[in-house]
N, C-alpha and C positions, 0 to 999 in steps of 0.2 A: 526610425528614419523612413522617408519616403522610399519609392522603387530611384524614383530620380535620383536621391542623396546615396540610396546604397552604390548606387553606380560610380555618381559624376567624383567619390572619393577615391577612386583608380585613377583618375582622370585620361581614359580613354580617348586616345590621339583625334584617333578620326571619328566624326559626326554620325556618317551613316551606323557602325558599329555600336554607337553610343547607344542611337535610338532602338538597335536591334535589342540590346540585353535591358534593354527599361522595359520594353515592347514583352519580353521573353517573362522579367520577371513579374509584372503586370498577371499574365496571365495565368504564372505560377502560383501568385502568392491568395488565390481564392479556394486552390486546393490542400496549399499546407499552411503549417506555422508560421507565426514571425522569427523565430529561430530557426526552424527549419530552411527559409526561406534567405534568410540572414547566412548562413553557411554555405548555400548553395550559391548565393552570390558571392561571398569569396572563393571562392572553388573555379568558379566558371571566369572570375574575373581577374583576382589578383593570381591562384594559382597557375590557368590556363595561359588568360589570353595577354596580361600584362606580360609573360615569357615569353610567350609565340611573340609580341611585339620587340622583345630585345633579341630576338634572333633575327627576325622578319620586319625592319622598322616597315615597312613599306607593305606589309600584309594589309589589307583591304576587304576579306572575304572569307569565309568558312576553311575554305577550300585548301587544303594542305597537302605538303609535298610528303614525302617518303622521309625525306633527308630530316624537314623542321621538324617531323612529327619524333623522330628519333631523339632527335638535339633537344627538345621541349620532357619527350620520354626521360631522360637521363636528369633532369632539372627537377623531377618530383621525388627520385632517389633518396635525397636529404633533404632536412631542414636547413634552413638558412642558421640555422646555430650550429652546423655540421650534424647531427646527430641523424641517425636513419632514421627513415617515415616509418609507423606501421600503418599507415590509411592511403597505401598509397591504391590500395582495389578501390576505398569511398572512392578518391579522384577521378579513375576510370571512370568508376560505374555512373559519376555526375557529368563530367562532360559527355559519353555516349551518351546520356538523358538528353542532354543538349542538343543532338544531332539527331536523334531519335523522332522528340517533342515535334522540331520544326518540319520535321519530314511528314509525321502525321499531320500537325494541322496544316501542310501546305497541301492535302488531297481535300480537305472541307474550305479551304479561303486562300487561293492559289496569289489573289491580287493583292496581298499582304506577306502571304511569308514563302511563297514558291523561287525569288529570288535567291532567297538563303539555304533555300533547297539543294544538300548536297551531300555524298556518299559520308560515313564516319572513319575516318581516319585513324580510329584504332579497333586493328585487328582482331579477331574471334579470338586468337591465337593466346593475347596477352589477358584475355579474360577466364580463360581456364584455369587460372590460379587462383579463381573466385572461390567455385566450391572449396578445393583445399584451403583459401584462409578463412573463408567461415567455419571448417573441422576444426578449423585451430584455433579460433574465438571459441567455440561450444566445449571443446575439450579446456582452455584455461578457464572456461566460466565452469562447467563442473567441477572443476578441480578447485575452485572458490569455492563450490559449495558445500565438498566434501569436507574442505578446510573447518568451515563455519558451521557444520553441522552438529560437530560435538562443541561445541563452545556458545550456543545458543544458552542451552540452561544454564552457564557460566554468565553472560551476561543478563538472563532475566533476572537469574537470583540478586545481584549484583544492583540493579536497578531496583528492584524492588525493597531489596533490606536499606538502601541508601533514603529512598522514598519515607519508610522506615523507621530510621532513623530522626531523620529531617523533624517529620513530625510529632514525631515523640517529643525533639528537644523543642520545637515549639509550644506544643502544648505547656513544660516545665517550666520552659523560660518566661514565659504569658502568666503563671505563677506564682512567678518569684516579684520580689520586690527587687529595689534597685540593690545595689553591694552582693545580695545573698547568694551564698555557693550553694551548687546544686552537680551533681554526676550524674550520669548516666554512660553504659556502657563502657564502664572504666574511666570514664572523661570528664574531668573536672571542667568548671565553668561558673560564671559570674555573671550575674544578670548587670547590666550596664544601661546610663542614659546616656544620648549622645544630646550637644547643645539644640538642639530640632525636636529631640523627644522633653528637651525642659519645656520647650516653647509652646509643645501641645498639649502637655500637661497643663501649664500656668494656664491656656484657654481654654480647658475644661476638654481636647478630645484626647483618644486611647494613642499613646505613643507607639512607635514600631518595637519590635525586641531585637534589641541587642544583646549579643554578651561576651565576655572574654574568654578564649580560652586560655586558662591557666597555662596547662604544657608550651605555646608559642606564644604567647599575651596576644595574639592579636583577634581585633575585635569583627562582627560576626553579624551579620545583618540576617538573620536566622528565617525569618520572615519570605525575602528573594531567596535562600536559598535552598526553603519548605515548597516552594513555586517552582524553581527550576527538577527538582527532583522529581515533582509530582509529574510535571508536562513529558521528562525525560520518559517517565513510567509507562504513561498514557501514550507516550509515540510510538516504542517500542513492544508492550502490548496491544494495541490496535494492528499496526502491522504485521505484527507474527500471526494474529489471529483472524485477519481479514484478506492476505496475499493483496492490499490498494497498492495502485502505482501510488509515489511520490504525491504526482497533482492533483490524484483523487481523494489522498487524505488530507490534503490543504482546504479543497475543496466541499470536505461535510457539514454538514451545516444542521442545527436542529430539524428541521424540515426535512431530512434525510431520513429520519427515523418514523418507521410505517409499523402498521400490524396487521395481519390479517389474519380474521374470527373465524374457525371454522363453523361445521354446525351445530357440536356438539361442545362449543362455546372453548374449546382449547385455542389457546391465542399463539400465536407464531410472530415472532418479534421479525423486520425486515428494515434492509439499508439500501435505498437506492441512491445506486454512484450516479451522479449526474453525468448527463452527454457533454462531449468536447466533438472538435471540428472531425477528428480521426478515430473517434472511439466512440459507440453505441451507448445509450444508457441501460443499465443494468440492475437488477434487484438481487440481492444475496440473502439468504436467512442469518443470522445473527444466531452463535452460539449463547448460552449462559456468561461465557467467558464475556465476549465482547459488548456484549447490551450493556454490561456492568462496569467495564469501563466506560463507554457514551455516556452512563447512567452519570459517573462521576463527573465528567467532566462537565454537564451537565448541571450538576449542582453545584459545581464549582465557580459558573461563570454566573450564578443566578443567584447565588448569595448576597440576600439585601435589595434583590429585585422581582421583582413578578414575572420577568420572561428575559431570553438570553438576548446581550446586546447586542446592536447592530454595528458590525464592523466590514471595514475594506478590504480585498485581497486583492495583489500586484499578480499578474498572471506573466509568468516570466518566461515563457512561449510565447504570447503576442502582446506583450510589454502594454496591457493596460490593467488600468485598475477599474473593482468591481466596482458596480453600486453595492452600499448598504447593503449586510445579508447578515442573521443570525448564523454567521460560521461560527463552530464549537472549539476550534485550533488557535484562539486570538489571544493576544496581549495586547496590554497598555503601553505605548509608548509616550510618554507625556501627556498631552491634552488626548491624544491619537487611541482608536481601537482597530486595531489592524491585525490580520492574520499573518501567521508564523511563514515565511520565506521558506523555500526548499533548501537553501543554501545553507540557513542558520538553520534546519534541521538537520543538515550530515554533516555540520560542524559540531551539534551538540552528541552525535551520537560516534563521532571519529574521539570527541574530547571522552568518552565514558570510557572506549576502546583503551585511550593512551593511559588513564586511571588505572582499570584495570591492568596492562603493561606491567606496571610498575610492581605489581605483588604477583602475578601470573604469567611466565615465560610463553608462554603458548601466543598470547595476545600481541609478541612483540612485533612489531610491523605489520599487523592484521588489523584489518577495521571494516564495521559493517557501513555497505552503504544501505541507505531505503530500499531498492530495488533487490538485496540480497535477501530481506523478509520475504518479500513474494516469489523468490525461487525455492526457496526453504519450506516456505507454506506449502505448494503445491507440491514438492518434492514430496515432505512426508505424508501428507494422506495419500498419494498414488501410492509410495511402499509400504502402505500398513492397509491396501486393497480396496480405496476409494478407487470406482472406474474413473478411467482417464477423461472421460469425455462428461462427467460430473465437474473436474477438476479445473478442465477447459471453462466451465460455463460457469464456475468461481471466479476465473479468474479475467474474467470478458466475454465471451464467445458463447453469449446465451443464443439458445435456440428460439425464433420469432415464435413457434407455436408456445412454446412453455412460458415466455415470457405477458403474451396476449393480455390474459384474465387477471394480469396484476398490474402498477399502473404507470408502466414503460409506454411510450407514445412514439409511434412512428408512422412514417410518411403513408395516406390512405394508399397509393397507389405500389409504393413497398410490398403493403400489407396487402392485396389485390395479386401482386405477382409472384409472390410466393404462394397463395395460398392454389394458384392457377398449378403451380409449379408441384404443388404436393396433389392434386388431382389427376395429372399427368403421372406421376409417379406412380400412385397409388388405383390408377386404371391398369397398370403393368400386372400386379400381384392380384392372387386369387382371390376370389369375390368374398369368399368367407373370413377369409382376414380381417373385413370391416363388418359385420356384422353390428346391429344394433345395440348396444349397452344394455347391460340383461340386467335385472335390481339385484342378482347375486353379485354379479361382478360388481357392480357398483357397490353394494356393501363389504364387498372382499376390499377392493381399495380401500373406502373409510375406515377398515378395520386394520390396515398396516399401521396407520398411525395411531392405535389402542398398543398392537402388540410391539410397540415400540417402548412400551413402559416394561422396567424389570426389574426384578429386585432394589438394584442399589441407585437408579435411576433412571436414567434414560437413555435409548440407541438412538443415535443419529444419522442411519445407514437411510438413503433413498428408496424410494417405491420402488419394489419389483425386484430388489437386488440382494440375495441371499448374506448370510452371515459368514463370512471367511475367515470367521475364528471359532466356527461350530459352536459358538452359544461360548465361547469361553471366552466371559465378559470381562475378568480383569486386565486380560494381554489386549485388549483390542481400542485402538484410539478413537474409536465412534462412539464409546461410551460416557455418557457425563452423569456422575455421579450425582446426586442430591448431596447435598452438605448435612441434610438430618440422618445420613446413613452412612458419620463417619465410623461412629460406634460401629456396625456389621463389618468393617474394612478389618476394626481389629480382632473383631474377632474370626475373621478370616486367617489374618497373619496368623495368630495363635496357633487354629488347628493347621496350617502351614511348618509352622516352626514343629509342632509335633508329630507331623508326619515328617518333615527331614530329620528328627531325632531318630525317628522308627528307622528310616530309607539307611540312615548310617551305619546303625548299629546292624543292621542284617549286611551291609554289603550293596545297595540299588542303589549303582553310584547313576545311570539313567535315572532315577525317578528323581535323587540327588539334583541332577542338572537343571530339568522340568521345573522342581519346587524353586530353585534359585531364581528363575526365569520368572515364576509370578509372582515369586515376593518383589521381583524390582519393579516390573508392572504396576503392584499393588503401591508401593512407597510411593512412586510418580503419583499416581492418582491423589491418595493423600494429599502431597505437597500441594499437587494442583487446587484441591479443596480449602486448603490449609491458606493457602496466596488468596484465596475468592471469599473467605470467612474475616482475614483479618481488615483488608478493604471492601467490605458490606457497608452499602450508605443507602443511605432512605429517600427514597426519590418520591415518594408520595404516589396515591392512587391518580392513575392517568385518566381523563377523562376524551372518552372514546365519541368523534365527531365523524358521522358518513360522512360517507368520500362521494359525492357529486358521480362517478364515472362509475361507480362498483359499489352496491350495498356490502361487498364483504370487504370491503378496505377501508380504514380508517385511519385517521393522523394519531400520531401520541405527542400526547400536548402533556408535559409536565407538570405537577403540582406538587411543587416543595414545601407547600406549607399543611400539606394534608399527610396524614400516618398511614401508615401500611409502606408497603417493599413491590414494587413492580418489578418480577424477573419471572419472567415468561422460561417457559419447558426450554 
């Protein structure tokens, strides 16, 4: 809807007030959302002022008494379906915007909005209940995550054996002829035609698979539901792994995925989240983990074509659709290639919750949203001694200088007054502090990312930041394993298991404790390898194109029809 349409559906009595909140949201809506902007219009219209008018038919003006403002106070209480508000601070906190907003812009254009110019009628008084209910939003939302913390590896396993599964009985049923029984996993089953797959047959193309399952007869479109498991996998992996808002993971697109060559040719896989009206663009490094999901998905959507297709995405914050873009999150909707909604994503991963429910008590009334992965993400590397302010700039709030020399773009004069800004700053501190870049230190740097290689892999700890598990590589979550060095794991475990034989038998129920502590360490690791071994796909050798802005950046452009495994340190 227009500003005019959001309005004139209150149908605001009087004219002059009409043209005031069109006028208000006109002005708003260049700084926020269409949602945003959409709620703040009922808020200011149907919650505020359409009340103030059933108290006050004859209200004409900002301007409020003591008494309406009480009587309107009491009216936000409840809902109209009696139940109590908990948003009743939003309310506040949007109409004082409203009385705020006009006040400032009536000191820069007095001849437009100085008439509406007038004190805010809700007290300091009733706003000090703010900080205390944001404690109380902060403390239920950790207490969601405390919830969710141990039940993460409960639903990755869970999505992943189901993925799993999926495929497997694809593959068997793809196999089989029509009638023939086939099990798997204790499950009996019958490859089946249905009248559609006679008809592709009889014209010469590959029918879908179907098949029955014996245990309930009923029949099993194997195919959709090899596709729904795989996407579930992929959303739920991506997220844990990358802390995206919701619109950033609708938002990836082939074209997201960067690299940058160092100079001693080690390549650094990179994802930039694209910019939105309220949110910066950003580059993140891509673990092992996650490149290899992209990787799939990836090959997924390019099966039987030369490059990924181009599809629409509905942006459900300012309710338009995109142009064409190689987004990687798309389905087929009939003729349609269009990207996955946020809404049918927290339906599919509320529908996984209630699956699991059903054999897992824990789950019961519990459900992940999107937004609880990027709590979670960022939660655990802060407590396993990622710096906080690392964690920050994972999760949005990159610093302009570290971002510069990669190929984030921002406004020249941005870029101008911060860099003015860190001159000032840095005229404060002693002169030797910036001293010129000496070939030592500059080789000490390049050589962090050497001594980042170790035995069983590789450390993923930032420049300059020591190791807070003292070199002791299997307890520490920065470590990523190499897959060819699952062999060394066990033979770790081994002499593990034989030193707590020893620790037993003498009585060292401490050292007992310890050795527990890394065998679990160690098993994680494992599995983790174990999950990245059995979904290994071949994405073909990338061919590496300069990037126009930066000889060290380059696009990765896929080649699915070329051999070799592209997975970068």
């Amino acid at each position: 809807m227009t500003t005019i349409q959001m309005v004139d559906q209150y149908q605001i009595r009087d004219p002059r007030i009409r043209k005031l909140f069109v006028d208000y949201l006109d002005r708003r809506c260049a700084q926020v959302s269409y949602s945003t902007l959409s709620r703040q219009a009922h808020i200011v219209l149907k919650v505020f002022w359409k009340a103030v008018e059933l108290i006050n038919p004859d209200q004409s003006t900002l301007l409020r008494t003591e008494e309406i403002y009480l009587q309107w106070r009491a009216t936000i209480a409840f809902r109209e379906d009696g139940e109590a508000r908990a948003d009743q601070m939003d309310i506040l906190t949007t109409v004082r915007a409203l009385y705020f907003d006009i006040q400032a812009w009536a000191v820069h254009e007095p001849q437009h909005w100085a008439q509406w110019s007038v004190p805010c009628p809700i007290p300091r008084s009733d706003m000090r209940g703010r900080a205390k209910h944001k404690r109380r939003v902060r403390e239920r939302t950790h207490d969601t995550i405390r919830v969710l913390q141990p039940l993460l590896p409960v639903l990755v396993d869970y999505v992943d054996s189901q993925y799993e599964y999926w495929r497997d009985l694809l593959e068997q049923g793809s196999a089989a002829n029509e009638n023939e029984h086939f099990t798997l996993r204790d499950r009996q089953d019958t490859r089946v035609h249905s009248r559609e797959d006679t008809r592709l047959i009889r014209i010469g193309d590959a029918p879908r698979v179907h098949v029955r399952d014996e245990a309930t007869g009923r029949r099993i479109d194997v195919k959709r539901q090899e596709d729904s498991a795989f996407w579930t996998w992929a959303i739920v992996e991506t997220l844990r792994h990358s802390g995206l808002r919701i619109e950033e993971l609708t938002e990836l697109s082939h074209l997201s995925v960067r690299q940058y060559q160092r100079p001693n040719g080690e390549v650094i896989a990179l994802l930039v989240i694209a910019p939105s009206k309220t949110d910066r663009e950003r580059v993140i490094p891509m673990s092992a983990e996650l490149f290899h999901i992209v990787a799939c998905m990836i090959r997924r959507i390019t099966a039987g074509r030369k490059s990924v297709p181009l599809a629409t995405r509905y942006n459900d914050n300012e309710r338009l659709t995109s142009d064409p873009q190689p987004f990687l999150f798309q389905r087929h909707i009939g003729q349609r290639v269009e990207v996955m909604t946020t809404g049918s994503i927290g339906t599919r991963l509320r529908a996984v919750c209630e699956e699991l429910a059903a054999t897992d008590p824990r789950f019961a009334g519990v459900h992940f949203r999107p937004h609880d992965f990027r709590r979670l993400f960022v939660t655990d590397l802060v407590n396993n001694g990622l710096p906080i302010h690392i964690g920050a700039a994972l999760l949005g709030h990159l610093d302009l200088e570290t971002t510069r020399g990669y190929v984030a773009v921002f406004e020249e004069d941005v870029t101008r007054h911060y860099q003015a800004h860190l001159q000032r700053r840095r005229a404060m501190r002693p002169a030797e502090e910036y001293h010129p870049v000496t070939a030592e230190e500059w080789a000490e740097f390049e050589a962090h990312f050497d001594k980042r290689k170790v035995e069983l892999g590789s450390c993923g700890r930032p420049y300059a930041t020591p190791c807070s598990h003292e070199h002791a590589c299997i307890r520490c979550p920065m470590l990523h394993v190499h897959p060819k060095m699952i062999h060394r794991l066990t033979e770790i475990e081994n002499d593990l298991i034989a030193r707590r034989e020893r620790a037993d038998s003498e009585g060292w129920q401490g050292e007992i404790e310890g050795i527990d502590l890394t065998l679990t360490y160690l098993h994680a690791k494992r599995d983790q390898v174990s999950r990245q071994l059995r979904h290994s796909v071949d994405v073909g050798i990338p061919t590496l194109r300069k990037s126009s802005r930066d000889s060290g950046h380059q696009d990765l452009i896929s080649a699915p029809d070329c051999e070799g495994v592209n997975r970068p340190r």
